[in-house]
C-alpha positions as a Markdown table, in Angstrom:
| # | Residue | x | y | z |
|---|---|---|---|---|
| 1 | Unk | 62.3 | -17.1 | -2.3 |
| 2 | Unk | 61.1 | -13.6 | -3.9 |
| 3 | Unk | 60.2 | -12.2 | 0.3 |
| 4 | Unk | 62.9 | -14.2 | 2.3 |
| 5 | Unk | 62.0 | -11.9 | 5.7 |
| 6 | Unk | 58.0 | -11.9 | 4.8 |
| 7 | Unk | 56.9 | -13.7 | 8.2 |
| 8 | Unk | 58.8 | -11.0 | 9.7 |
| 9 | Unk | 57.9 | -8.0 | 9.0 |
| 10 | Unk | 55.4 | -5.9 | 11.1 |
| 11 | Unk | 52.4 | -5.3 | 9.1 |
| 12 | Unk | 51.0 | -2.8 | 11.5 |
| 13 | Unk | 53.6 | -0.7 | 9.8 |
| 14 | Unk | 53.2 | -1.2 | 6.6 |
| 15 | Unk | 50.6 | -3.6 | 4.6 |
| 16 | Unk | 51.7 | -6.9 | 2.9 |
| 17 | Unk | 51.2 | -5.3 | -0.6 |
| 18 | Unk | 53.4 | -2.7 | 0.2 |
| 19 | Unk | 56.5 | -4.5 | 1.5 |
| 20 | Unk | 56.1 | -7.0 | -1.2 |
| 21 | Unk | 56.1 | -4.2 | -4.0 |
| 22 | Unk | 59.1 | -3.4 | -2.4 |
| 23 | Unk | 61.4 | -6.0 | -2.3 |
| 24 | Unk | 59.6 | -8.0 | -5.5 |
| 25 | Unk | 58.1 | -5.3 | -7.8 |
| 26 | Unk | 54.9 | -6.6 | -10.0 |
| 27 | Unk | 56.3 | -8.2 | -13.4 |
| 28 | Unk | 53.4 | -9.9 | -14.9 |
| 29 | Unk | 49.8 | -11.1 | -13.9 |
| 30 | Unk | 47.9 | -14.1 | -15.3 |
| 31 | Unk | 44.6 | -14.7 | -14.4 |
| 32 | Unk | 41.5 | -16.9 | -15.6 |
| 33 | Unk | 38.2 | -16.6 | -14.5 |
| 34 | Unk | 35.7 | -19.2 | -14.6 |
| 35 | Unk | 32.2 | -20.7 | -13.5 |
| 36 | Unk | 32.0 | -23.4 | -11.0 |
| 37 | Unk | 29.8 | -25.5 | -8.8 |
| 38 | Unk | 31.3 | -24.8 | -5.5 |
| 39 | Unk | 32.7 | -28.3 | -3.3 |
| 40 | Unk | 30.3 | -28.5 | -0.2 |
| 41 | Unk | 33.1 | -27.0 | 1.9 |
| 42 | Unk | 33.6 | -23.2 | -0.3 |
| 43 | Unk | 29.7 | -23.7 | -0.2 |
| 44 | Unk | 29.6 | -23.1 | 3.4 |
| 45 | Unk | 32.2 | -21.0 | 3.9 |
| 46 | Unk | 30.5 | -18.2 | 1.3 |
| 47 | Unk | 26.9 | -19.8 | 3.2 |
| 48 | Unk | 25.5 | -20.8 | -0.2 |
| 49 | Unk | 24.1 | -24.0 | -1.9 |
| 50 | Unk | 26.4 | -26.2 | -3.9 |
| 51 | Unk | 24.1 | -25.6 | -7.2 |
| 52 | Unk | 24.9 | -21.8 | -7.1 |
| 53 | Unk | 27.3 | -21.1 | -9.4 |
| 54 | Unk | 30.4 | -19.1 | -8.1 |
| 55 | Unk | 33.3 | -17.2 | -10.1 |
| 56 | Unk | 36.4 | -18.1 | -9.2 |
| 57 | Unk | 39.3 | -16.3 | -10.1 |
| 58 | Unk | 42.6 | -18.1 | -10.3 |
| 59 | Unk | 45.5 | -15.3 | -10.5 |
| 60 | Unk | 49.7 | -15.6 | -10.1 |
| 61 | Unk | 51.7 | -13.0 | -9.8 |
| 62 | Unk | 55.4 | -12.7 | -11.2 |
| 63 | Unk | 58.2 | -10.9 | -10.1 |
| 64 | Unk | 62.0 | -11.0 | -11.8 |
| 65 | Unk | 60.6 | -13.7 | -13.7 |
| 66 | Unk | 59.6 | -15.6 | -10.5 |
| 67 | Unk | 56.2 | -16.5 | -9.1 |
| 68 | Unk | 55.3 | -14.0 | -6.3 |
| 69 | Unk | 52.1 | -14.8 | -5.4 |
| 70 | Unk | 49.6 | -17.5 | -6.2 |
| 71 | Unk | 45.8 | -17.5 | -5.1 |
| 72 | Unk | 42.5 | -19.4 | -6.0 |
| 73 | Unk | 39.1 | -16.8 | -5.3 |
| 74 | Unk | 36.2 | -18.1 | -5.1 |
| 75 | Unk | 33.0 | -15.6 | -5.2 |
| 76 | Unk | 28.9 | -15.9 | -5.2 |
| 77 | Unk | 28.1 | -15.8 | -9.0 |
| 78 | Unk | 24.6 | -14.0 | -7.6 |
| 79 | Unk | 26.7 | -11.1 | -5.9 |
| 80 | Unk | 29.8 | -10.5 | -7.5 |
| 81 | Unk | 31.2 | -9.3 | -11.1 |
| 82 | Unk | 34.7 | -8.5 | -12.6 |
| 83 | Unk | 35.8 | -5.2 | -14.4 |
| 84 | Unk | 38.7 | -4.3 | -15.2 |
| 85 | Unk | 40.4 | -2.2 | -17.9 |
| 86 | Unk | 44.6 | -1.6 | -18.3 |
């Protein structure tokens, strides 16, 4: 595991990013973007239709040549954009 003690710590401390740049500094990130139809239950959680499209940002995080982090985003194609620049 890249955070072993990460359901222990006290995040009124510090913040999860914090600790976890810590003990697993940021090696790489990959990340695609693309355009979906949300499933009726992303729908309602973001309180839109199923036939508006969302952008939905899939991103993994590696540390020491490990995955770190993992996570699926789903956003309102109407109300959101992505910038970015390195």
């Amino acid at each position: 595991s890249i955070a072993p003690d990460y359901l222990q710590q006290d995040f009124s401390h510090t913040t999860p990013n914090e600790y976890l740049m810590a003990v697993a500094p940021l090696q790489s990130v990959n990340y695609r973007i693309e355009a979906l139809s949300p499933p009726r239950e992303i729908a309602d959680m973001l309180h839109i239709t199923q036939k508006e499209a969302c952008l939905v940002l899939h991103r993994k995080t590696l540390s020491r040549g490990s995955v770190a982090s993992s996570a699926t985003m789903w956003h309102p194609g109407s109300r959101y954009q992505f910038a970015g620049g390195f």
